[in-house]
KOLKE-271872 format. One record per residue (C-alpha): residue in one letter; residue number from 1; x, y negated, z. Coordinates in Angstrom, 3 decimals. Layout:
! residues N
(node A, NUM, (X, Y, Z)),
...
! end
This chain:
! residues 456
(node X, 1, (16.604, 29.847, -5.605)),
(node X, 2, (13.387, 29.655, -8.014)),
(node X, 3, (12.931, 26.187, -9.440)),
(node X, 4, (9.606, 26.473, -10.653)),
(node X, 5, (7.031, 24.967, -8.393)),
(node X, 6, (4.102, 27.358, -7.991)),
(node X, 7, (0.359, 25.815, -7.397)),
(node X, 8, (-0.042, 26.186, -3.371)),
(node X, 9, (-3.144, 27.816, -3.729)),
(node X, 10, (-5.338, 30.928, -4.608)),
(node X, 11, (-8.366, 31.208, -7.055)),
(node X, 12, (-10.663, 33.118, -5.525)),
(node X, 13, (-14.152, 31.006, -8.052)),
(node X, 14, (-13.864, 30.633, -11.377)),
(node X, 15, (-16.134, 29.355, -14.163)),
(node X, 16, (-16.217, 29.523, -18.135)),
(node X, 17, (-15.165, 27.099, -20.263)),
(node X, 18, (-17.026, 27.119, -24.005)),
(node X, 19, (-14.480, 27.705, -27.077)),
(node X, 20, (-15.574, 25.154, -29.388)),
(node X, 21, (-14.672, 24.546, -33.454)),
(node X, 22, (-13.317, 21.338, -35.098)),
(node X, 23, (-16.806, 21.298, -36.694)),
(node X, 24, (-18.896, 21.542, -33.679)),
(node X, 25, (-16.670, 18.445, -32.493)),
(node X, 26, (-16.866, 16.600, -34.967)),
(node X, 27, (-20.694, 16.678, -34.641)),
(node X, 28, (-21.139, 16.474, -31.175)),
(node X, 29, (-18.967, 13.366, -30.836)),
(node X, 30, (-21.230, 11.792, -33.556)),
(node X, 31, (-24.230, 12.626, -31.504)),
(node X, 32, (-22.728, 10.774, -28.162)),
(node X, 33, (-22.009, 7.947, -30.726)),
(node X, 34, (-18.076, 8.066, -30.959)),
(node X, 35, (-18.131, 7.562, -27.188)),
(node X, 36, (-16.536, 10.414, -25.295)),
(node X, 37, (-18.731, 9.745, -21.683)),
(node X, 38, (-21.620, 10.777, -23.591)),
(node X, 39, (-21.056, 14.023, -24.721)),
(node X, 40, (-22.110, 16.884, -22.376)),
(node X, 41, (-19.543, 18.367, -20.086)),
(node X, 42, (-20.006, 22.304, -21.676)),
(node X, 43, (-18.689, 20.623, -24.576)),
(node X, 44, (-15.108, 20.330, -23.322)),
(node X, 45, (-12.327, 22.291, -23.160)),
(node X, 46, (-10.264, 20.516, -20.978)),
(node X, 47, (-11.558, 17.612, -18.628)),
(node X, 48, (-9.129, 15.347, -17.771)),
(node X, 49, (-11.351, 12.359, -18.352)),
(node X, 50, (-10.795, 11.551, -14.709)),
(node X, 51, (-9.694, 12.921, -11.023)),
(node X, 52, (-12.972, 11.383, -9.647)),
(node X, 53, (-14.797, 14.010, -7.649)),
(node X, 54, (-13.860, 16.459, -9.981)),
(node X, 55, (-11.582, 18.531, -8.027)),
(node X, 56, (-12.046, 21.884, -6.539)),
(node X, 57, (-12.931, 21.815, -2.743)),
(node X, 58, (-10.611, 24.585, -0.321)),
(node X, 59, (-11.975, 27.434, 1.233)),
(node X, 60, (-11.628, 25.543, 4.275)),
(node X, 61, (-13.588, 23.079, 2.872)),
(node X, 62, (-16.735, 25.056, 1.829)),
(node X, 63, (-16.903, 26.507, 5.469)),
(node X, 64, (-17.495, 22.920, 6.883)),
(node X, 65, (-20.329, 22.397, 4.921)),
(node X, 66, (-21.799, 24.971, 6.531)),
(node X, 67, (-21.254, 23.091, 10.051)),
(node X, 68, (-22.926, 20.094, 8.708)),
(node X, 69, (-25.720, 18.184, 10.770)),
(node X, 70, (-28.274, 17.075, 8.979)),
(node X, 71, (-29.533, 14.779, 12.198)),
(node X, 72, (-30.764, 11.180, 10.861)),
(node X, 73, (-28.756, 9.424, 13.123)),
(node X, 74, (-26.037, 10.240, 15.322)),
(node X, 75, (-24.899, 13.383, 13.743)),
(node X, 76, (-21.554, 14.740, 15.206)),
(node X, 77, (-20.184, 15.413, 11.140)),
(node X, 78, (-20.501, 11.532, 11.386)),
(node X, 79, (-17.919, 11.467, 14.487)),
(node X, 80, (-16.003, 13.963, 13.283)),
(node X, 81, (-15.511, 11.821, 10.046)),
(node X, 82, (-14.904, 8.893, 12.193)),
(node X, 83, (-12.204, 10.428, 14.728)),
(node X, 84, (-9.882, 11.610, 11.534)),
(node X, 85, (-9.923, 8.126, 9.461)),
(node X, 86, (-9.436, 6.515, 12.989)),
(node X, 87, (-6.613, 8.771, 13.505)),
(node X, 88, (-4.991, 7.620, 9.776)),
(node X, 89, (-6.043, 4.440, 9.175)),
(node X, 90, (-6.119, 3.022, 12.864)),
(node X, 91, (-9.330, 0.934, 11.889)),
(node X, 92, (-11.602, 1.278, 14.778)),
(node X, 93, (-15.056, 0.455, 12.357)),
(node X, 94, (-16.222, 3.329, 9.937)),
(node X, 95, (-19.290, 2.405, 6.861)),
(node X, 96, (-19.883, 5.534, 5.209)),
(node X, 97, (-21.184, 5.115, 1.819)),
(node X, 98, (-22.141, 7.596, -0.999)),
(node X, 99, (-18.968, 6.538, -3.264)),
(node X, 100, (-16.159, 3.788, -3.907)),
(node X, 101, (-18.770, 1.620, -5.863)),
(node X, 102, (-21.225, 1.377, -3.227)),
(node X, 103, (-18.728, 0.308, -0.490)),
(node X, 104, (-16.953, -2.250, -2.963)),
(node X, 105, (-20.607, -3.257, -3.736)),
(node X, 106, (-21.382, -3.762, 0.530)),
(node X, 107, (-17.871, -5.663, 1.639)),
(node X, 108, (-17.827, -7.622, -1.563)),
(node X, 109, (-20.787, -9.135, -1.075)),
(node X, 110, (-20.562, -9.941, 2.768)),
(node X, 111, (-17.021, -11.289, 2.111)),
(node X, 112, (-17.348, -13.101, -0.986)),
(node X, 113, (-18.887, -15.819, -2.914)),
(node X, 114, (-19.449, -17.183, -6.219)),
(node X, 115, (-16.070, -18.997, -7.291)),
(node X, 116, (-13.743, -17.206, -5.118)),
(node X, 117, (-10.373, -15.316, -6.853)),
(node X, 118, (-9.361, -11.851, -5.152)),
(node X, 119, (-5.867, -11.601, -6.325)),
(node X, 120, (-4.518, -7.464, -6.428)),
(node X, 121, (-1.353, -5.979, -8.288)),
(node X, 122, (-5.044, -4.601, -10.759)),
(node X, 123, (-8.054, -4.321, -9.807)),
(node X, 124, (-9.663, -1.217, -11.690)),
(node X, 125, (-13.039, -1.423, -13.420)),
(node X, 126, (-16.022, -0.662, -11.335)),
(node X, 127, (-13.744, -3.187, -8.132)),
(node X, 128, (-13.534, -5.888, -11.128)),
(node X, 129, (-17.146, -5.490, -12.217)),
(node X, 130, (-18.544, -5.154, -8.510)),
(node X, 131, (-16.521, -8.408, -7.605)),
(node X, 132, (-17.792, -10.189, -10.890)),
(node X, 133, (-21.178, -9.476, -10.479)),
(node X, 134, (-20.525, -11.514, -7.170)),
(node X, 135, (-19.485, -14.464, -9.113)),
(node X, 136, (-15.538, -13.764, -7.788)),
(node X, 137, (-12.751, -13.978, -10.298)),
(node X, 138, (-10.707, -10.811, -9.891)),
(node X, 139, (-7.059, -11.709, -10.220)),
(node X, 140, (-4.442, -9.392, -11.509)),
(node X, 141, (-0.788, -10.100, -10.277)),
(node X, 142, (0.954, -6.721, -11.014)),
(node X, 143, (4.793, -7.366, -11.300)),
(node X, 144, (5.902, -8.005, -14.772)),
(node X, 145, (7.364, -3.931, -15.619)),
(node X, 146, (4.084, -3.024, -14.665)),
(node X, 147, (2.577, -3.954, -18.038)),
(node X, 148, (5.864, -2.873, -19.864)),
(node X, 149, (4.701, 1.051, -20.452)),
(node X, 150, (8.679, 2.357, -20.765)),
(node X, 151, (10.517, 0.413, -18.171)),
(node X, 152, (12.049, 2.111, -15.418)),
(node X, 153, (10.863, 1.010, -11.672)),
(node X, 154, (10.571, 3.497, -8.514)),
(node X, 155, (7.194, 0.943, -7.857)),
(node X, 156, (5.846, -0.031, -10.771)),
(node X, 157, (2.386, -0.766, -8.857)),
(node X, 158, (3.763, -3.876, -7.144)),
(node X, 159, (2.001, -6.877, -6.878)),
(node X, 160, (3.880, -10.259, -8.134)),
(node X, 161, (4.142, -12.032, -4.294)),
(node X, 162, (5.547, -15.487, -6.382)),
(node X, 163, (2.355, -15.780, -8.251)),
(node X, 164, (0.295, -14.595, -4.514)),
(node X, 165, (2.553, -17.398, -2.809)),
(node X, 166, (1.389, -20.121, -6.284)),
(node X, 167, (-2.216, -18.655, -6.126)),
(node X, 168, (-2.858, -18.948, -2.099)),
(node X, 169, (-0.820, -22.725, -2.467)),
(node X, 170, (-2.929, -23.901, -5.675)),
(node X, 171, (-6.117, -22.640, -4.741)),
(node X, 172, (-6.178, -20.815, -0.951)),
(node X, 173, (-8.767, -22.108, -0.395)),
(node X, 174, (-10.671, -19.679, -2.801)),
(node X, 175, (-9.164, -16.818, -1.826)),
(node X, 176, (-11.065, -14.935, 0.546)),
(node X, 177, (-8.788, -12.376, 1.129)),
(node X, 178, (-5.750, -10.529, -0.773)),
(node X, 179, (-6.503, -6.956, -2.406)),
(node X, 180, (-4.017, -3.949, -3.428)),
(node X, 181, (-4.501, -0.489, -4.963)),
(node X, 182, (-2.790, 2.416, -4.161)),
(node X, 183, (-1.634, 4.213, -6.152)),
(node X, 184, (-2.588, 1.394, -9.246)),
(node X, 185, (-4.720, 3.227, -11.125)),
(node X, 186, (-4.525, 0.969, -13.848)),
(node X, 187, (-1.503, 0.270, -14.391)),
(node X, 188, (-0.462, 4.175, -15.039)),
(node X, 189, (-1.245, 5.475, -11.852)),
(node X, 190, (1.895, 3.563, -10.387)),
(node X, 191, (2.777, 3.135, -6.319)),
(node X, 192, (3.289, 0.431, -4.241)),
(node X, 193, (6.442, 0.524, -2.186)),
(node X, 194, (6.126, -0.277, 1.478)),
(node X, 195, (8.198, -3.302, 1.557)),
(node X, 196, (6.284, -4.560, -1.050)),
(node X, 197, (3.503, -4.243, 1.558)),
(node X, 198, (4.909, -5.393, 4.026)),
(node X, 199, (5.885, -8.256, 2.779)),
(node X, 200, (2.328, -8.847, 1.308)),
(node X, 201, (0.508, -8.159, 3.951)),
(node X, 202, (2.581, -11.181, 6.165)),
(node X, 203, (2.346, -13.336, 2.977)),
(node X, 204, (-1.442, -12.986, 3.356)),
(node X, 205, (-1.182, -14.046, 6.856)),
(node X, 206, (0.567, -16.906, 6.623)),
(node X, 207, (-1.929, -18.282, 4.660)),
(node X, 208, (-5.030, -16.767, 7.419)),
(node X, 209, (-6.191, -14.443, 4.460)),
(node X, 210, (-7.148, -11.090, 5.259)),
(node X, 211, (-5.528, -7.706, 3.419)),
(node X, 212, (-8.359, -5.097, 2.004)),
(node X, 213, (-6.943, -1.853, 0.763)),
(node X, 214, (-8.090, 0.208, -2.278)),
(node X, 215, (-6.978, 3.485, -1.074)),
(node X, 216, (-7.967, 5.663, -3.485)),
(node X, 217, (-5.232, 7.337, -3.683)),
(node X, 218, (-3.256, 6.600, -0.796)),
(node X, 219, (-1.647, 10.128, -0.070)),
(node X, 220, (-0.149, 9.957, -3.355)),
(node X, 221, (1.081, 7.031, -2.817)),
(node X, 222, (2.499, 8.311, 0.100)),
(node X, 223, (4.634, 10.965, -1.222)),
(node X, 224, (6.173, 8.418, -3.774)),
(node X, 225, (6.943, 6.105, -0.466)),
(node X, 226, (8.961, 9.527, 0.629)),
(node X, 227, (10.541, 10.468, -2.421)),
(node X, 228, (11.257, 7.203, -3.697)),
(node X, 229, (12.323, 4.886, -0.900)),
(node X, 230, (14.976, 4.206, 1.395)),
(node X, 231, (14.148, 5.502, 5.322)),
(node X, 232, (11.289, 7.401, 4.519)),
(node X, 233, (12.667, 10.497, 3.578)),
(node X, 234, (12.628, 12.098, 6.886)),
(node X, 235, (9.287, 10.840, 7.608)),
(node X, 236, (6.153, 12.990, 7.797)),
(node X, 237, (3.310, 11.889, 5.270)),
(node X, 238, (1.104, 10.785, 7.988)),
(node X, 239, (3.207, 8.671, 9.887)),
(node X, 240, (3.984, 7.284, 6.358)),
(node X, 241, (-0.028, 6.979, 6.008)),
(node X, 242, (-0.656, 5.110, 9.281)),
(node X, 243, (2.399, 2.764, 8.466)),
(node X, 244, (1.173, 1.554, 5.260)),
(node X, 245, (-2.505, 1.342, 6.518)),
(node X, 246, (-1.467, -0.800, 9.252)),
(node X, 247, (-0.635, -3.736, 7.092)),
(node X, 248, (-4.015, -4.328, 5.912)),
(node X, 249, (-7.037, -5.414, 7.595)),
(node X, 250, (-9.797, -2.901, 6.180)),
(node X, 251, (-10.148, -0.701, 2.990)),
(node X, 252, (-12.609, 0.666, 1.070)),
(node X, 253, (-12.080, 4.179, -0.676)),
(node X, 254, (-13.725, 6.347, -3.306)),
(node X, 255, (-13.199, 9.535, -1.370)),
(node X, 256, (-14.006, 11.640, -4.363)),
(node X, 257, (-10.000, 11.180, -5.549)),
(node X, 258, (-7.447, 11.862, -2.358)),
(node X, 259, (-10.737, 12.712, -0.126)),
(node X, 260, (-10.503, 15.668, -1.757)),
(node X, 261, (-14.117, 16.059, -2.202)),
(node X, 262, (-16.692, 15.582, -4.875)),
(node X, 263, (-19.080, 13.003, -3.803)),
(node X, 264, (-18.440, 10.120, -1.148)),
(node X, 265, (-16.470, 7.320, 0.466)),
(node X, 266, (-16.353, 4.268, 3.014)),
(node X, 267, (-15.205, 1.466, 4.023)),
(node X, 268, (-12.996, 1.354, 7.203)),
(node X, 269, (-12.349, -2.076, 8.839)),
(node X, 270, (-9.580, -3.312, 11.827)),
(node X, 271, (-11.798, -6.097, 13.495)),
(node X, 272, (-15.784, -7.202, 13.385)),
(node X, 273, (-15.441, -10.086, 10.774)),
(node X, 274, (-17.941, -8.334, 8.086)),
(node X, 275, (-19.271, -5.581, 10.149)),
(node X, 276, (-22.505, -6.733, 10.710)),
(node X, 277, (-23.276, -7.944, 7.652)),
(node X, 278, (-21.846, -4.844, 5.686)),
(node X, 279, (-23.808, -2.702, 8.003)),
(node X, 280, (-26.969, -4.142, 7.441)),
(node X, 281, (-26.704, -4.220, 3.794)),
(node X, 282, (-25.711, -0.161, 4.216)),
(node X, 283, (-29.043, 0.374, 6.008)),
(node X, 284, (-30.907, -1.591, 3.012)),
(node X, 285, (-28.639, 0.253, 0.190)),
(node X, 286, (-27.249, 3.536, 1.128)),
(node X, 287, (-28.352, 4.570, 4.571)),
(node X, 288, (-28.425, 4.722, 9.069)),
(node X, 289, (-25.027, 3.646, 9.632)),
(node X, 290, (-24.334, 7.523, 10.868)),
(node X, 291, (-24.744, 8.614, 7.334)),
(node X, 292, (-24.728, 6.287, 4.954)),
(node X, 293, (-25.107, 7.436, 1.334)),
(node X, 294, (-24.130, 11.173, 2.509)),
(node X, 295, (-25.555, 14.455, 3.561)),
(node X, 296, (-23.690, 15.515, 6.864)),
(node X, 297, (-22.363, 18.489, 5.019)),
(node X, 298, (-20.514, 15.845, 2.872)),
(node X, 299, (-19.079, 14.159, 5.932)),
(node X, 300, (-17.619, 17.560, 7.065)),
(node X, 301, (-16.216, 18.589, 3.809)),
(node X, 302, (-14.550, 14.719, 3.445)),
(node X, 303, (-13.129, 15.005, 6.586)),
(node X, 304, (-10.916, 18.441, 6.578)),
(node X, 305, (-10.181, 16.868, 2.899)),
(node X, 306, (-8.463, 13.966, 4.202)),
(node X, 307, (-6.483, 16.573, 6.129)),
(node X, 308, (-5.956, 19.083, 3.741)),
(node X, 309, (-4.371, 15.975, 1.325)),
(node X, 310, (-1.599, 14.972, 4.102)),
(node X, 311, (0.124, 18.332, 3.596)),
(node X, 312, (3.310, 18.307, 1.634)),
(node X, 313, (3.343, 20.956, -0.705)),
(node X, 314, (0.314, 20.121, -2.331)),
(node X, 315, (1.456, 16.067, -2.942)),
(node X, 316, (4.683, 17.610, -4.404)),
(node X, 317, (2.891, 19.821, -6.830)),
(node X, 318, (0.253, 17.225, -7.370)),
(node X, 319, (3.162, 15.134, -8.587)),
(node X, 320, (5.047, 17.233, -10.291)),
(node X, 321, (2.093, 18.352, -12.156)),
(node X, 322, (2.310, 14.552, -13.925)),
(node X, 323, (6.149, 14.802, -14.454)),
(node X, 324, (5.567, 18.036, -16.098)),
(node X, 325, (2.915, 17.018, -18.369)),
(node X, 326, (5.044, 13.951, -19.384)),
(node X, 327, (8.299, 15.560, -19.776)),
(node X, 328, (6.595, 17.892, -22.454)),
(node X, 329, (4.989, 14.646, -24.141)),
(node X, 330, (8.281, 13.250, -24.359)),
(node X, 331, (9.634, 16.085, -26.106)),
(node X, 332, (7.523, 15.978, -28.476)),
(node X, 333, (8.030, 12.397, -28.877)),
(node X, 334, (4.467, 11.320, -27.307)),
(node X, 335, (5.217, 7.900, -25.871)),
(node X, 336, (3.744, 7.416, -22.204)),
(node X, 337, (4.051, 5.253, -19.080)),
(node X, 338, (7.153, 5.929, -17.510)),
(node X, 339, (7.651, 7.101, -14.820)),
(node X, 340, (4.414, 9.142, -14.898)),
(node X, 341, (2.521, 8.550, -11.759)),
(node X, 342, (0.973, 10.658, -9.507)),
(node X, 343, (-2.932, 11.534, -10.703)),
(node X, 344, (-2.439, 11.215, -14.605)),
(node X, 345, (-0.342, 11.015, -17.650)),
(node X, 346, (-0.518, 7.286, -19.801)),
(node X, 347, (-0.601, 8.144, -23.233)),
(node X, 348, (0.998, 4.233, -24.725)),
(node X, 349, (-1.740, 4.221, -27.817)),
(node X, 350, (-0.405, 1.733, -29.673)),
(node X, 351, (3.116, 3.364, -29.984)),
(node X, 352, (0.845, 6.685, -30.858)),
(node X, 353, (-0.749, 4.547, -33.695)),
(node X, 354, (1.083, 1.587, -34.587)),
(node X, 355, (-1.328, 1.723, -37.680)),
(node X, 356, (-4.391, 0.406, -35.936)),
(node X, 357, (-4.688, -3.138, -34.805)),
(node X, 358, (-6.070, -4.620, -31.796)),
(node X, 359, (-10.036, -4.693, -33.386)),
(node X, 360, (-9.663, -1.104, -34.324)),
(node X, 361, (-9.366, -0.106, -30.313)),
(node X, 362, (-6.323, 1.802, -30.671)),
(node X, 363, (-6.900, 3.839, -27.143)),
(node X, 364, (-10.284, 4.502, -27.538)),
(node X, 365, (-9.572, 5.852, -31.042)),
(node X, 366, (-6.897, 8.095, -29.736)),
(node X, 367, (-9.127, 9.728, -27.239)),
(node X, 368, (-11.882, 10.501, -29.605)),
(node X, 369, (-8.788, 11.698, -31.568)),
(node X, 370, (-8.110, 14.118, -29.214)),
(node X, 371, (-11.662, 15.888, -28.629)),
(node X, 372, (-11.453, 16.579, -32.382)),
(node X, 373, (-8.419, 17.748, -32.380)),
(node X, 374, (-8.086, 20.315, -29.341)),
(node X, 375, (-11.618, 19.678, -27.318)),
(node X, 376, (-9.550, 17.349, -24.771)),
(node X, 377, (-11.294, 14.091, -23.132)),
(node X, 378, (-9.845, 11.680, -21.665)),
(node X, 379, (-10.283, 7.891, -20.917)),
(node X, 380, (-9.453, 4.865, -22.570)),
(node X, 381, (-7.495, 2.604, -20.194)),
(node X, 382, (-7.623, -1.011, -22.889)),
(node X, 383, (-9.724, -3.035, -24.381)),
(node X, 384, (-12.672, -1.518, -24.830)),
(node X, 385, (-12.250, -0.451, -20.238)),
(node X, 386, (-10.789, -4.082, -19.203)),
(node X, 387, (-11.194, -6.580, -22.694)),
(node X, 388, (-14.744, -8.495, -23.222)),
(node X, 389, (-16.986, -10.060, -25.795)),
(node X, 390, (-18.055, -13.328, -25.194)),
(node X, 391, (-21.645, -14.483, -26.451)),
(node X, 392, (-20.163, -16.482, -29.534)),
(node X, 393, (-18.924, -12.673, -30.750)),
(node X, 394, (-15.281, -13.386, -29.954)),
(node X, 395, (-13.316, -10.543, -28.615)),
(node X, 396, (-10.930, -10.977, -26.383)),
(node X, 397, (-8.202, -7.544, -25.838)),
(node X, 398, (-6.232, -6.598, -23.049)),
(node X, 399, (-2.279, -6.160, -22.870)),
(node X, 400, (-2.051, -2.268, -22.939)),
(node X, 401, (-3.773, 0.109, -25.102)),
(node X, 402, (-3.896, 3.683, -22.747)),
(node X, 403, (-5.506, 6.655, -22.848)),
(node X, 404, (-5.082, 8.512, -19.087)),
(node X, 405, (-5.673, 11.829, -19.000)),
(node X, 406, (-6.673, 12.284, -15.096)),
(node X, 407, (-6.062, 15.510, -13.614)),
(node X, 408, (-8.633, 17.237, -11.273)),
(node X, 409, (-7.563, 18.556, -8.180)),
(node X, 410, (-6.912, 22.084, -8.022)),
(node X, 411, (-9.286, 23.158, -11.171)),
(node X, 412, (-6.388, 23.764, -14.087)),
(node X, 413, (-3.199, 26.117, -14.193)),
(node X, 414, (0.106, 25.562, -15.758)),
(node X, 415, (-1.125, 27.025, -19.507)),
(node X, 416, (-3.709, 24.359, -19.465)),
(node X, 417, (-1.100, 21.518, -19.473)),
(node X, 418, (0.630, 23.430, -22.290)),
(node X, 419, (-1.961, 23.770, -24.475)),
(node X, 420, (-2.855, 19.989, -23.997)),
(node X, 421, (0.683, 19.460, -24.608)),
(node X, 422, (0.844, 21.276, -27.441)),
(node X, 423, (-2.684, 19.621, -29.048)),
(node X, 424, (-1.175, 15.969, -28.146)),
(node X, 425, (2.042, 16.728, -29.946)),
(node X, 426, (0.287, 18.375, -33.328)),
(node X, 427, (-1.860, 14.967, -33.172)),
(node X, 428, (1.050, 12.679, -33.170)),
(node X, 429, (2.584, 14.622, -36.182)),
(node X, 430, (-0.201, 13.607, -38.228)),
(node X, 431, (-1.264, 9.802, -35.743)),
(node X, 432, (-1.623, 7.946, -38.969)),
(node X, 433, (-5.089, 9.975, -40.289)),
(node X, 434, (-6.287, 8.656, -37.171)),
(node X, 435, (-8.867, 5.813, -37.877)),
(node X, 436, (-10.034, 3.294, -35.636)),
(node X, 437, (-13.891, 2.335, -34.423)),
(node X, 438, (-15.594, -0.915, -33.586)),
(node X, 439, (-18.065, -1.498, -30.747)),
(node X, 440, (-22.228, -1.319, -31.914)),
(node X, 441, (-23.621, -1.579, -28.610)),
(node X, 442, (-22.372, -2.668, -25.389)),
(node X, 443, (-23.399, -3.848, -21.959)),
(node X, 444, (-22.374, -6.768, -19.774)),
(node X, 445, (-20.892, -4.682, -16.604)),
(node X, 446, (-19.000, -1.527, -17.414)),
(node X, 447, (-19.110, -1.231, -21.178)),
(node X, 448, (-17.140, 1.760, -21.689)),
(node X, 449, (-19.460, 3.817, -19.517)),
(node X, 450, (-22.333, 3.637, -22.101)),
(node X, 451, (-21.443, 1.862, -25.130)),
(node X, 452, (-21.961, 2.763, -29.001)),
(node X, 453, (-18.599, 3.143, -31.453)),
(node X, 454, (-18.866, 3.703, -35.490)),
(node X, 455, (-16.017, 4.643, -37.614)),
(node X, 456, (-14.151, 1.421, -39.016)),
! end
């Protein structure tokens, strides 16, 4: 039998990507100020800066659009959105909205207040900022190997349920409810196991807190539950899907990753404790409760996505993709979060440069690094993404220095990951003419999106 795994699809659209030199890099990244989000999409190679909405929709997909109804209220794309998440998540209560942000924005402020703490294995950056700009404290209590880049652990996304247990006895009484991400993006794209769940999710109640799922990437997180741990190997990926959404008590979900399409996502909720209230603020914000922030050709296309993501083959390659990338990283003695998880390879930055020090921002240096070197962009996952500067000018860094390189869904073939492979690995030979940057402009929510680097 063949061992290689084939992509399970067809191209049948393609577009060009621009050849660029090292000397048109080098000046273009000056231009967008030593910040890789600013430079203009033609002038990448390979995009792997993240999964978000950058994936190629199915055939399948593009006909639905077709079907969409543009009706102001009521439209049946709405119900046909509605009867599929019903179907997976068994939440009765559907909030459309025009991306993760915007529902985060909605249920965090209806179920939060200034001085609260939202404890979640991590929460990633625009759920931290959108829950900080509420005045919450957003609490990260991801086991302890999920911060340790090369230890081994089937569910390195876990959430610590001793510190949950100290937090909800110390101070339950600011704890509106319990968060958890799946798969955690943060933390190297790890999954949560379903016992971990489980036993989460009745921790929670104990306590009379509430369980809000960042689903993200909940198929994938799926497919690890199957390969990975005991009594779900015979189980389909749906049934694994409705099991793991029945522990919480809503979600919220940038579509645009395991939605499978390139603009949306929602909130779903079990009971009417914020519906109301996150309702109305959807009519003031986004949109009639029928559409929110979408055209109804977007609620079509996000609905055969969420089907199209259940099916097998694809999760398999979709993970496998990962585990290839990082086994040829590896090899070429590119240190990464192991075991690579299921939407990205973790490049560990400071093992790439052990030269730079925490004020040179190792991973953001590294991924500016890599757009000279081979016209690759990634993202910084450190301290630039997760660390702050208070007002007296004192820095403050975060744990891990990464640089994910996020892989869209269905856009690149296997001799893209090789050549990326191959650009990482000539990088490393030479890491130490890498030089680090420091920070000349910045804003208070979301720095890394916008702000200004120079050399150091």
């Amino acid at each position: 039998m063949p061992t290689t795994l084939i992509e399970p699809f067809r191209i049948k659209s393609v577009e060009p990507i621009r050849m660029t030199t090292r000397a048109e890099r080098e000046a273009l990244l000056e231009k967008a100020h030593l910040n890789p989000f600013l430079l203009h999409a033609d002038d990448v190679l390979i995009d792997f800066l993240t999964d978000s909405g950058t994936g190629a929709m199915s055939a399948k997909q593009w006909g639905a659009i077709m079907e969409g109804d543009e009706s102001y209220a009521g439209a049946r794309s709405f119900f046909r959105l509605e009867a599929v998440i019903q179907r997976l998540t068994g939440y009765p209560h559907l909030i459309p909205t025009h991306q993760g942000r915007a529902a985060e924005r909605i249920l965090f402020t209806v179920a939060g207040k200034p001085g609260d703490i939202v404890p979640s294995n991590t929460h990633f950056d625009t759920t931290r900022a959108n829950l900080e700009a509420s005045g919450v404290v957003a609490l990260d209590l991801v086991i302890p190997e999920g911060l340790q880049p090369r230890t081994i652990h089937p569910f390195k996304g876990n959430i610590d349920l001793d510190r949950v247990e100290d937090l909800l006895k110390r101070d339950g009484d600011k704890v509106p409810f319990g968060m958890l991400t799946v798969t955690n993006n943060s933390g190297g794209g790890q999954p949560v196991s379903m016992a971990n769940l489980r036993a989460y999710s009745a921790l929670l109640k104990r306590y009379g807190k509430p369980l809000v799922l960042d689903v993200c990437r909940f198929a994938e997180n799926a497919m690890f539950v199957k390969l990975r741990e005991e009594g779900y190997q015979d189980r389909s990926i749906e049934s694994i899907v409705q099991e793991m959404f029945s522990y919480g008590d809503g979600c919220t979900m940038s579509a645009k990753k395991d939605g499978m399409v390139n603009i949306g996502g929602f909130i779903a909720l079990k009971d009417e404790r914020w519906l109301e209230a996150a309702r109305n603020l959807l009519i003031l914000t986004e949109g009639f409760p029928t559409y929110g922030g979408l055209a109804g050709r977007d609620l079509e296309a996000l609905a055969v996505g969420l089907e199209e993501v259940l099916h097998e083959d694809y999760l398999r390659y979709r993970l496998r993709t990962a585990e290839y990338m990082g086994e040829k990283l590896k090899a070429g003695g590119v240190q990464i979060v192991e075991p690579t998880g299921g939407h990205a390879v973790y490049i560990d930055a400071k093992a790439f440069l052990p030269h730079l020090q925490s004020e040179d921002y190792p991973a953001w240096s590294l991924a500016n690094a890599l757009y000279l070197e081979g016209g690759i962009r990634g993202v910084e996952i450190g301290s630039v993404m997760f660390g702050r500067r208070d007002d007296d000018g004192t820095e403050h860094y975060h744990p891990m220095e990464l640089v994910r390189l996020a892989f869209p869904r269905r856009v690149y073939t296997q001799s893209h990951f090789d050549y990326a492979a191959e650009v990482i690995c000539e990088l490393k030979s030479k890491a130490e003419q890498v030089k680090g940057v420091r920070i000349t402009k910045q804003s208070k929510y979301l720095r890394h999106f916008t702000a200004q680097f120079r050399w150091a």
